[in-house]
N, C-alpha and C positions, 0 to 999 in steps of 0.2 A: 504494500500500500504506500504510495506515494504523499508527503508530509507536505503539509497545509507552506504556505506561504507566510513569512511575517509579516500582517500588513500595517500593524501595530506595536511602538516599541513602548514601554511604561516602564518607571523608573522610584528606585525608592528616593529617598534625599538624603539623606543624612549619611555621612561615608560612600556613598556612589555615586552623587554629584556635588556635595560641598563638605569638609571636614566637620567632624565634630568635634574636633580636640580647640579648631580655630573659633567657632562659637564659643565655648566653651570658657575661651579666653577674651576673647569678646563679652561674655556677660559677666564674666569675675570683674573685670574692667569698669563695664555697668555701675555694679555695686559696690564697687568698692570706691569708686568719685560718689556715689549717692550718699555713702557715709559719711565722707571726705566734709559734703556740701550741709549734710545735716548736721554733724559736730563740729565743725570750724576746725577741725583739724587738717594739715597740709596732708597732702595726697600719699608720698612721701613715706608720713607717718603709717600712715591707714595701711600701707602697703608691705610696710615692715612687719606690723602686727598681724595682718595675714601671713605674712609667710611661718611666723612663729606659729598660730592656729591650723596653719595645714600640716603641720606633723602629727598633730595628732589624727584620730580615727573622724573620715570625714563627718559622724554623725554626732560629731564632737565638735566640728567646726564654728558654729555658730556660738555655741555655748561658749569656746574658749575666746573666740574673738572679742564681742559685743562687749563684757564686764573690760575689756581690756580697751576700749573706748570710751568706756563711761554710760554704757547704755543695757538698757534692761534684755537680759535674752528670754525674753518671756513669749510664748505660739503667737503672739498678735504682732509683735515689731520681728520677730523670725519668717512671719508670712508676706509682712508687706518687703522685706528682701524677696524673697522667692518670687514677687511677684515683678520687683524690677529686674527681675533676673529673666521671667517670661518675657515681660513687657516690652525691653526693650527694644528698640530696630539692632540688630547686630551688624556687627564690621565684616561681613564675608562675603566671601567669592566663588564662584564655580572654580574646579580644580580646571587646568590650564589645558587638559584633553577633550573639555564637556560641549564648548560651544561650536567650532569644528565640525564635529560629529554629527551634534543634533542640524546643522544646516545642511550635511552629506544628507542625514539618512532623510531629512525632510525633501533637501528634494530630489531624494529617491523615493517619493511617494508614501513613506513612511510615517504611521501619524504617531505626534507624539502623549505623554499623559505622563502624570507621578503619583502614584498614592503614597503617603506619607505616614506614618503614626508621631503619637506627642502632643501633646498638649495644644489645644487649638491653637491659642493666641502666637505661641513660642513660632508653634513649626509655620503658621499666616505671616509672621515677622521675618523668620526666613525667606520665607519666597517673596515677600514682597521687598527685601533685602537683595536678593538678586534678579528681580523684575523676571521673575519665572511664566510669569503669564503673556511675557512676549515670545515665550521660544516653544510651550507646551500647549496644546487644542483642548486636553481636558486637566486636572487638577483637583485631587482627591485629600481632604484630610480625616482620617480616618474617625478622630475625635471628635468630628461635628455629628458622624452619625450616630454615635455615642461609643462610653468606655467598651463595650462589649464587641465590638466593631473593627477593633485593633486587628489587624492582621495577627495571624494569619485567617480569620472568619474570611470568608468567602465572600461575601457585602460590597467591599470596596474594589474587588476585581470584577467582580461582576459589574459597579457601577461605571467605571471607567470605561468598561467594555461597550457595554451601554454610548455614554457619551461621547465616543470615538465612533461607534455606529461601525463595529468590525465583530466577526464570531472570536469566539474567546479560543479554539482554535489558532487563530489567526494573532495572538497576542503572544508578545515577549514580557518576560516581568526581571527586570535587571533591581537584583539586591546584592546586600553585604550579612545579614544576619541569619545564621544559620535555624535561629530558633523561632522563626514567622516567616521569612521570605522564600521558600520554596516548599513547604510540605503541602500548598496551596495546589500542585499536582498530582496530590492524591484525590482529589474528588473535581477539577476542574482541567479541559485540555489544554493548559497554558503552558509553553515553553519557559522554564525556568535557569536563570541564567547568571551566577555570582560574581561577584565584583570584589577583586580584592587589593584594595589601597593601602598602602603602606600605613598608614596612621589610622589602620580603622580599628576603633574599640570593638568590637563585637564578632571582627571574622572570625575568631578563635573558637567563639561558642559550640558546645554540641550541636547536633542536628536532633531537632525534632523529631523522633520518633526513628532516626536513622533515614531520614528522608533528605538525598544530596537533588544537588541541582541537575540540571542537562547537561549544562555547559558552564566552563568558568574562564573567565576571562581579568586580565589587569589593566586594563586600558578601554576606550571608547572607540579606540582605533580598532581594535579586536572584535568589540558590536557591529561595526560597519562591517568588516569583513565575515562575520559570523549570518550574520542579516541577508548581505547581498550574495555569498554563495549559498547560502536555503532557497533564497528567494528566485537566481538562477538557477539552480537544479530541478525546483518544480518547472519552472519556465520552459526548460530543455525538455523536463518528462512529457512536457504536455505538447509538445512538437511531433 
């Protein structure tokens, strides 16, 4: 039997189109000038006292820091951190292989989509952080259709699928996480396809129920070439 075409390429975000480690520093950043501006302490300082606070155990962080500021680590000034830690617009960028690619495979006919998990507002600041909705046709965050919703449920590939107006046959799903982004081809015909980035937190994880990908690739250069010889080999069978 001869294998469907990709007419559809959809992509996770976080470690296989923009770092996480570089958010990550980007919203430490965030909150730590939001302290900076609420204590009148120089930046400087703020900066020092964190680095003391991050040796210890991260769930220990807050707690060591804040008394070391002068300020209460009490759930309600610990949330409104977390929250400019969501909130903020972040400093980041697609990795330097992403945008390239996505103009190859588009116009090789290829449509594009990202479903995403994470916290609404965080991962909407993302993408509107790197103007994602000029390069992508559909744009899925998992969390608006609620906690339950998270990949790997089925919801979000289907809906993308939907919005791209392509059979799910016909879709690629390019992730980094072993433990949501591919077991989604045990009950759906999606081509699953792994991304592994140098700096990515999470490629290490097990796999889900021993569920590997299709195909694995390190680059976006490697989707292009993985994409357009699938997509010529039907081409030719069907000749």
């Amino acid at each position: 039997m001869t294998a469907s075409p990709i007419r559809a390429a959809v992509f996770d975000l976080d470690d296989t189109l923009i770092s996480e480690i570089e958010y990550q520093r980007s919203a430490r950043e965030a909150v730590l000038q939001y302290l900076s501006v609420k204590t009148g302490i120089g930046i400087d300082e703020v900066v020092e006292h964190s680095d003391v606070a991050s040796r210890k155990p991260r769930t220990e962080y807050f707690q060591t820091l804040l008394p070391r500021l002068g300020l209460p680590a009490d759930d309600r000034f610990v949330a409104e951190l977390i929250a400019v830690h969501r909130e903020h617009l972040p400093d980041v960028s697609w990795y330097p292989d992403v945008l390239a690619s996505l103009e190859a495979l588009s116009a090789a006919g290829v449509k594009l989509g990202i479903i995403t998990d994470g916290y609404a507002v965080a991962q909407r600041q993302k993408l509107m952080a790197v103007k994602a909705d000029q390069f992508f046709e559909a744009i899925v965050v998992s969390d608006e259709l609620g906690r339950q919703y998270w990949k790997p449920h089925e919801r979000p590939f289907r809906l993308v699928a939907q919005m791209l107006d392509v059979p799910l046959n016909e879709m690629a799903y390019v992730g980094d996480n072993p433990q949501k982004d591919f077991y989604v081809s045990t009950s759906l015909p999606i081509t699953t396809v792994k991304m592994t980035r140098p700096d990515s937190l999470k490629g290490q994880l097990d796999y889900l129920d021993g569920v590997v990908e299709h195909h694995a690739v390190s680059t976006m250069g490697e989707i292009e070439t993985l994409i357009g010889q699938r997509n010529g080999a039907v081409k030719h069978a069907g000749t």
